[in-house]
C-alpha positions as CSV (number, residue, x, y, z in Angstrom):
1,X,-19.0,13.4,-45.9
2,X,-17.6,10.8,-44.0
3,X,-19.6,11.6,-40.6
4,X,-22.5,10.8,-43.3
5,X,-20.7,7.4,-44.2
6,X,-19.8,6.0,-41.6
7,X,-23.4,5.6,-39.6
8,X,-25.1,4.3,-43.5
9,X,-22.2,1.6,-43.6
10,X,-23.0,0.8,-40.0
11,X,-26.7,0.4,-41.0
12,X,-25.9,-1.8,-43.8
13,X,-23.7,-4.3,-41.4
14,X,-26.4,-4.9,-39.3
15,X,-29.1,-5.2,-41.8
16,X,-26.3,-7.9,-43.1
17,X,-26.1,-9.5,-39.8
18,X,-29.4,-9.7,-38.8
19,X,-30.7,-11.8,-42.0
20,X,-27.1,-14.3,-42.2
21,X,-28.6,-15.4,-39.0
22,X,-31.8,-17.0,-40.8
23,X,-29.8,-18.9,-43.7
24,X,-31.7,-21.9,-43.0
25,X,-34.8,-20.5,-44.9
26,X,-34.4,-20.6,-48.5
27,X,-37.6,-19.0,-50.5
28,X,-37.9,-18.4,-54.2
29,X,-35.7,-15.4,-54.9
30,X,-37.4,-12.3,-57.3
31,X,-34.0,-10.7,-57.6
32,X,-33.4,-11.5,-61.7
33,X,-29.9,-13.3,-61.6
34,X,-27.7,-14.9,-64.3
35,X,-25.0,-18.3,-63.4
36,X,-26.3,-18.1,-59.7
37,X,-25.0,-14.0,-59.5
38,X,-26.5,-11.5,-58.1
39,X,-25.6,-8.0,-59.7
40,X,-25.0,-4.9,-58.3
41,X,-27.8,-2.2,-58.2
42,X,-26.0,1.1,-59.7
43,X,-27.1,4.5,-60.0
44,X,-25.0,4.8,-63.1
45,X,-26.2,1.7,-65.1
46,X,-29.8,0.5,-65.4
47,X,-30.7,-3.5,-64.9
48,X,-30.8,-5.1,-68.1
49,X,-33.2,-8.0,-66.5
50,X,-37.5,-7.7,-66.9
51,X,-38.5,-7.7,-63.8
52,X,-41.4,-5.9,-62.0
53,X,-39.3,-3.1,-59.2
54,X,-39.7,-0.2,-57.1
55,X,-36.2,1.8,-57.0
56,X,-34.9,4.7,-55.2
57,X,-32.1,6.8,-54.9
58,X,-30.7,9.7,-53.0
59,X,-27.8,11.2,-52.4
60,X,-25.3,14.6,-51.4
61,X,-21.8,14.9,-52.9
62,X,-19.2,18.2,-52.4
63,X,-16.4,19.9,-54.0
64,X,-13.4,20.7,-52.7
65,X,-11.9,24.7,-52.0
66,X,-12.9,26.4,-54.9
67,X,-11.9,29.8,-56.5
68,X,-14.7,31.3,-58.0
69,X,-13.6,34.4,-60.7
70,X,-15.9,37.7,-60.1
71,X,-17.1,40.2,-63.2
72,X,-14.4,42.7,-64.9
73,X,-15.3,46.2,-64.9
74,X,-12.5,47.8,-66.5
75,X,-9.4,46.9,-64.3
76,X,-11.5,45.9,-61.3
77,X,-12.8,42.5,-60.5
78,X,-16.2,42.1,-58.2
79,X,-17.7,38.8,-56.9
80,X,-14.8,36.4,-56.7
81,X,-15.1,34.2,-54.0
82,X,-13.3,31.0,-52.6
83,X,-16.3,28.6,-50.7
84,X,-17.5,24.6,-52.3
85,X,-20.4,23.7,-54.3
86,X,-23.0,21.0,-53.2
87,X,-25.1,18.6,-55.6
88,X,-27.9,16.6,-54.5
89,X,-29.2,13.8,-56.0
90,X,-32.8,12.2,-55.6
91,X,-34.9,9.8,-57.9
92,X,-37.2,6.9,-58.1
93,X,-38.1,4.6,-61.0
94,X,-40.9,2.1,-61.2
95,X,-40.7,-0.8,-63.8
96,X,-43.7,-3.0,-64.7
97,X,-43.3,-6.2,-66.3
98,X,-45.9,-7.5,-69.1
99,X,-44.0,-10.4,-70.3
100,X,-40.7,-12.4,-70.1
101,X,-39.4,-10.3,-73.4
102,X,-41.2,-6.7,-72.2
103,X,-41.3,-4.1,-69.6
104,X,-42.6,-0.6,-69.0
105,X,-40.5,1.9,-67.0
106,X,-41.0,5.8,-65.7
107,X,-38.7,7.9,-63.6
108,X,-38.8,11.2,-62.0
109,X,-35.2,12.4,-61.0
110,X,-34.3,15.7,-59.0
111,X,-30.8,17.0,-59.6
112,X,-29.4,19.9,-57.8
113,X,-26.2,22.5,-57.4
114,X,-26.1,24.9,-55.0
115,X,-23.1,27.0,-53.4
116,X,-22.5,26.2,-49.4
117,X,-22.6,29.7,-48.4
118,X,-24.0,33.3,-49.7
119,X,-20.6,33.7,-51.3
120,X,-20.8,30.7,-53.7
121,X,-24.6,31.2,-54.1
122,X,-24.2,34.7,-55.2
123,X,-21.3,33.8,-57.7
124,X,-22.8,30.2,-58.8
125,X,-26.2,30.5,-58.2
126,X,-28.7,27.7,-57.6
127,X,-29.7,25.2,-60.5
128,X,-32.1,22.4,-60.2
129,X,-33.0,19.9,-63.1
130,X,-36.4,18.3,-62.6
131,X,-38.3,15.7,-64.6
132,X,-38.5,12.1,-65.6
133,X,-38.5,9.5,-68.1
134,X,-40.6,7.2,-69.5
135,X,-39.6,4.3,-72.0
136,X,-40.3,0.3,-72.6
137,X,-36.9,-2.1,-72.1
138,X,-37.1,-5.3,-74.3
139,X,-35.1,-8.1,-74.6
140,X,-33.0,-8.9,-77.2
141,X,-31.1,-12.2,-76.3
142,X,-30.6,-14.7,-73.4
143,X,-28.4,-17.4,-72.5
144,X,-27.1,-18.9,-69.6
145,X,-24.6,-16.2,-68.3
146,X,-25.7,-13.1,-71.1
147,X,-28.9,-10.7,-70.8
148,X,-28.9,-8.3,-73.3
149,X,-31.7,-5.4,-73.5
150,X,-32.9,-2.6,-75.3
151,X,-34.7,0.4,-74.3
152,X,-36.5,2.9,-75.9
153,X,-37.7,6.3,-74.3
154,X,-38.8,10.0,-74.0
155,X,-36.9,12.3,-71.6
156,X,-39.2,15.5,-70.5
157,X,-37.0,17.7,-68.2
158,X,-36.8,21.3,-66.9
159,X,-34.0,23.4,-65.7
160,X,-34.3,26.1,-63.4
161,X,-30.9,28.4,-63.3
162,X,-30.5,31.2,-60.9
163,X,-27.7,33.7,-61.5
164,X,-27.2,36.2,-59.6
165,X,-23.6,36.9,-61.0
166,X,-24.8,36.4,-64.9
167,X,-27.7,38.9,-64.1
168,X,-25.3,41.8,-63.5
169,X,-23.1,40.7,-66.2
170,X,-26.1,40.5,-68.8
171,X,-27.1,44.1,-67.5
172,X,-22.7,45.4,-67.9
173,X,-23.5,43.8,-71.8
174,X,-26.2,46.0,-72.5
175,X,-28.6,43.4,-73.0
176,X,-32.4,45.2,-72.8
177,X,-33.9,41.7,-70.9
178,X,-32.0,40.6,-67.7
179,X,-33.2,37.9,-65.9
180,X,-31.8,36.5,-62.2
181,X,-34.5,33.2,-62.9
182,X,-34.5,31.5,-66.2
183,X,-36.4,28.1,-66.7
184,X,-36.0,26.1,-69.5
185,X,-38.1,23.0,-70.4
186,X,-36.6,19.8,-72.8
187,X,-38.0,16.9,-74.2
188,X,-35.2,14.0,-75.9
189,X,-36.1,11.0,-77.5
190,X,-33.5,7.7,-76.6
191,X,-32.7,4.5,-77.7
192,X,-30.0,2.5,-75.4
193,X,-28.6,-0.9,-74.8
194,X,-28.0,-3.1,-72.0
195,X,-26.2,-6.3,-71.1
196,X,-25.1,-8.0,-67.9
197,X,-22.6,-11.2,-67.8
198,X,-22.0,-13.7,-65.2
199,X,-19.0,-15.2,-65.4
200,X,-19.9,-17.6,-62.4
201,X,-21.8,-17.6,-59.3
202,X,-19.2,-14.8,-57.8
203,X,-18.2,-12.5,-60.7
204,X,-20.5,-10.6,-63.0
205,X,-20.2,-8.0,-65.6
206,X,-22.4,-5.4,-66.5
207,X,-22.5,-2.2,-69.3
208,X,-25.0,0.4,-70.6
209,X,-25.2,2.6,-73.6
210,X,-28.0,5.2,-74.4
211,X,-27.9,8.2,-76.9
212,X,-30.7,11.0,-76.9
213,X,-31.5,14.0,-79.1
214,X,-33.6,16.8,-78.5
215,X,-33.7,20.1,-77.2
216,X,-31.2,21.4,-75.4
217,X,-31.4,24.3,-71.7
218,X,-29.7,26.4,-74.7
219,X,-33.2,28.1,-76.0
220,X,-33.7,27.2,-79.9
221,X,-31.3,24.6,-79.9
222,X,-31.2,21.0,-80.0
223,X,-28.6,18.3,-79.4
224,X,-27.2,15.0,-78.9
225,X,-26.1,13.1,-75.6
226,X,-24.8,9.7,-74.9
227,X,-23.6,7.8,-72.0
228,X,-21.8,4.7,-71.7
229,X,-20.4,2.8,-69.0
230,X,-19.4,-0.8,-67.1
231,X,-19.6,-2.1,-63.8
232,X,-17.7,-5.3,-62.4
233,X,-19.1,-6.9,-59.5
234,X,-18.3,-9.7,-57.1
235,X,-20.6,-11.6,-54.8
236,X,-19.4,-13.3,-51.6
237,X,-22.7,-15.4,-50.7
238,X,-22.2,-18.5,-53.2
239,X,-18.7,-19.2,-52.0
240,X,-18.1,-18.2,-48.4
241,X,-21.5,-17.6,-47.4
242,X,-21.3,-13.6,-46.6
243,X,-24.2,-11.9,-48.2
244,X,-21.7,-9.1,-49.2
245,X,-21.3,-7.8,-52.8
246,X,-18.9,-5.2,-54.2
247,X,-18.6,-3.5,-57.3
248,X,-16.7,-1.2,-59.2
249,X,-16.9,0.7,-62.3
250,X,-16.7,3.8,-64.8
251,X,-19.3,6.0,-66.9
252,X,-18.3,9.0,-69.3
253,X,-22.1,10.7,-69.5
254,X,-23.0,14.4,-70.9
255,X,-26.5,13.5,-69.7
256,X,-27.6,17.0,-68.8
257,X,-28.9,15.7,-65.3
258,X,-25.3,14.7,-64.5
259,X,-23.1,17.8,-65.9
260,X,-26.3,20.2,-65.2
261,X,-26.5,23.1,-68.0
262,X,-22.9,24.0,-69.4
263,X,-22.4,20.6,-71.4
264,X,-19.5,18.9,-72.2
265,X,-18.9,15.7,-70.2
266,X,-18.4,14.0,-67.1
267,X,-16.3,10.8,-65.8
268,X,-17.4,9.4,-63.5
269,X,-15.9,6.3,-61.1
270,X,-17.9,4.9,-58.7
271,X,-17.8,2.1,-56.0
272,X,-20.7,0.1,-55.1
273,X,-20.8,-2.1,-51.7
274,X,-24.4,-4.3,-51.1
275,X,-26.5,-6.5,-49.6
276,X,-26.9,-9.6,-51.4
277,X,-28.8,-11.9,-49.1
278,X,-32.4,-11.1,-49.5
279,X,-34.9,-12.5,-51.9
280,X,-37.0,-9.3,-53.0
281,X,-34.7,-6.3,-52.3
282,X,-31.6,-4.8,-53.1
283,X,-30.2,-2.5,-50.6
284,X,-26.2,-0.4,-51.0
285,X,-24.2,2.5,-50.8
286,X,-22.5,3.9,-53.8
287,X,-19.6,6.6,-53.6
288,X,-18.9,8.3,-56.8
289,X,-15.7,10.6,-57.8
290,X,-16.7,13.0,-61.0
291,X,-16.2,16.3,-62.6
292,X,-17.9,18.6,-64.2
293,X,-17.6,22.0,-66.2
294,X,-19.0,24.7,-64.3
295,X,-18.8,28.3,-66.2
296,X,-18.2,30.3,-63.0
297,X,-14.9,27.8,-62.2
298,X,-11.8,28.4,-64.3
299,X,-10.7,25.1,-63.0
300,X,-13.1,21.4,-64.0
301,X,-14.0,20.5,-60.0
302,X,-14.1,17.5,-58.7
303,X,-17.0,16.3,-56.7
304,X,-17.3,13.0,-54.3
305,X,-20.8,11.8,-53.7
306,X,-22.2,9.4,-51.4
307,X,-26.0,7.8,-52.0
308,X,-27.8,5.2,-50.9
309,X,-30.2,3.4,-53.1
310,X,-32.8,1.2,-52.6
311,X,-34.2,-1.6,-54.5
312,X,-37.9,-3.3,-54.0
313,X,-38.5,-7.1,-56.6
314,X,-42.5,-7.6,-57.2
């Protein structure tokens, strides 16, 4: 993970370098800002601000050693493994502004879980969650230093589960329809809110809540999930003139695209570190710490991702 790092953060320094040099031209910035502050882009919390963007995201996280239990056939225990657990991360959104109170938004989001090696595979399987998002975001009040935002949306996802270890154990329980593959499709309705704060030109504040109910990856079942987080972010261009912003921040989610298909929920603490000099993009590296309940794990893992996200102003 850090041989990944390391090169991305060297990218971002000379990106950062490159355009301090031309500080002399000034034009008309398109990134939304409140007080004179710019806000972090997050993967975590959506922009509260209409504005017309293009944004992208991708990422790779791990978990540490693992034990993995096997299947109990009377006294005996088969497949247990030790190995890690990857999770991949990739999605775009476009927004389209109509007004200065209304916007349009769609996503499509790929999220992914797969063991390392056969051993992990063959214990965890592989499990993808595909599918997008549509909704409008509307504002609901704005001052000075407060945007507040709602949004309203439809979720339309698919999970695809491969178990190669809960075949063999649906086989052991007698049950007449075994299946290695198993895809799912499910469609949530959402309503969520948004703010941001800016307490001055350097510090800002931002938070997101969003609850969804609909069907569930459990077949014939419907449910709720929420998410709600904060960010707080600083922005060293207004007072020293280094087009460097950092930001840190928390989100407890049970969004099935972040704890895949066992449910419960997942904390998650990120770290956000970005350019803040340009006029039309938004450009950072976010490292996240989370867990997760995984059925195959006795143990909740913990998994550190890195991604690097991408943000265009129109």
């Amino acid at each position: 993970m850090k041989k990944l790092l390391y090169p991305i953060v060297i990218f971002l320094l000379s990106i950062t370098t490159g355009f301090s040099q031309n500080d002399t031209i000034n034009p008309i910035r398109k990134i939304p800002s409140l007080n004179g502050h710019i806000f972090q882009t997050s993967s975590n919390l959506r922009s509260s601000f209409i504005a017309t963007s293009l944004q992208a995201k991708m990422g790779a996280g791990i978990t540490s050693k693992l034990k993995i239990p096997g299947i109990m056939i009377g006294d005996n225990e088969i497949f247990a493994f030790e190995g890690q657990i990857l999770f991949v991360d990739l999605g775009v959104q476009y927004q389209q502004k109509f007004n200065s109170w209304l916007a349009f938004y769609a996503t499509f989001n790929m999220a992914g879980r797969l063991g390392t090696d056969m051993s992990t595979i063959v214990a965890d399987g592989v499990n993808t969650i595909t599918g997008g998002e549509i909704g409008w975001l509307f504002r609901i009040k704005q001052t000075k230093k407060l945007n507040l935002s709602g949004t309203a949306s439809i979720f339309n996802l698919t999970g695809n589960f491969i178990n190669v270890s809960q075949y063999f154990q649906e086989i052991i329980d007698g049950n007449p329809y075994p299946s290695v593959v198993k895809k799912v499709p499910a469609m949530s309705a959402a309503l969520g809110l948004r703010g941001a704060y800016a307490f001055n030109p350097t510090f800002g504040l931002q938070m997101q809540f969003d609850y969804a109910y609909g069907e569930s990856f459990n077949r014939g079942k419907t449910k709720g999930y929420f998410s709600g987080g904060i960010i707080g972010d600083i922005d060293f261009n207004p007072k020293y003139n280094v087009p460097i912003g950092f930001g840190i921040g928390y989100t407890i989610s049970s969004a099935p695209e972040v704890v895949m298909n066992e449910g419960g929920a997942s904390n998650l603490f990120l770290a956000k570190i970005g350019y803040t000099g340009a006029r039309d993009f938004d450009i950072g590296i976010q490292y996240t710490y989370y867990d997760v309940e995984i059925k195959s794990i006795d143990d909740t893992p913990f998994i550190s991702k890195v991604l690097l996200l991408l943000k265009f102003y129109f």
